[in-house]
N, C-alpha and C positions, 0 to 999 in steps of 0.2 A: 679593206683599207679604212681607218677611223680615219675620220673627219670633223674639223674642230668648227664647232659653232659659234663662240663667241669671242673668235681669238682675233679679227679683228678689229671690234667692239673693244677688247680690252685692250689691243696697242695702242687705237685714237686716244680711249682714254687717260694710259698712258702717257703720249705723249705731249696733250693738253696739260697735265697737272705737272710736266717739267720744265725747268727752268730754262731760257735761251740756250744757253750753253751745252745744254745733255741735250735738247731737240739738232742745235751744230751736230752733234756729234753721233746721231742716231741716222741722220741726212749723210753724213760722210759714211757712216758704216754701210747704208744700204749702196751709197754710189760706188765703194771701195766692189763690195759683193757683186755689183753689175758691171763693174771693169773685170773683175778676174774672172767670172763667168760670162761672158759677151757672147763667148758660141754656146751655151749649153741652153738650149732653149728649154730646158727641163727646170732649170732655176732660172731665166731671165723672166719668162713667159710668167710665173707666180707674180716674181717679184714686181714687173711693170704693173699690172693686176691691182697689187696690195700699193705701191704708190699712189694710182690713180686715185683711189679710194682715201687713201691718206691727202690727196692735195686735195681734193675735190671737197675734202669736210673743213680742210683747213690748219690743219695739224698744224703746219710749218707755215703760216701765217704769220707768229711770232718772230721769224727770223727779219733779217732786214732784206732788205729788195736784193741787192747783192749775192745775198748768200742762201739765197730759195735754192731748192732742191731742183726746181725744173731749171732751172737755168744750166747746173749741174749735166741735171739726166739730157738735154737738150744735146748740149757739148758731146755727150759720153758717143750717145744716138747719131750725131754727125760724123764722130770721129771711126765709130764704127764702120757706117758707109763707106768710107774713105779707105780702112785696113781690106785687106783681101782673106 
């Protein structure tokens, strides 16, 4: 299996050089991706992973309090508990 080293290195940086509006909507893509897959622990399991990483450096710093991504994934994460 190839394994990518600098890939994500190059989404922070990504992310960082985008404007408000495309980081909204890179935050919405990944939440939309963790609502449709919520049981597939083969893509949640990455994707929480590649978040952490992404909040933790501050990517979505940029957004306003409101409309952060944890807040989002928070929701998602509770709401799941909740389904059966």
């Amino acid at each position: 299996m190839a394994k990518v080293k600098h890939g994500g290195g190059s989404l922070r940086d990504y992310i960082y050089n985008s404007d408000a509006a495309h980081t909204q909507k890179i935050a919405e893509t990944y939440l939309s991706i963790f609502q449709d897959f919520r049981r597939v622990d083969r893509v949640t399991l990455p994707l929480l992973k590649t978040l952490d990483q992404l909040m933790s450096s501050g990517c979505f710093s940029k957004l306003p309090e409101s409309e952060r991504l944890s807040t989002a994934v928070v929701y998602s994460y509770d709401s799941l508990k909740e389904k059966p």
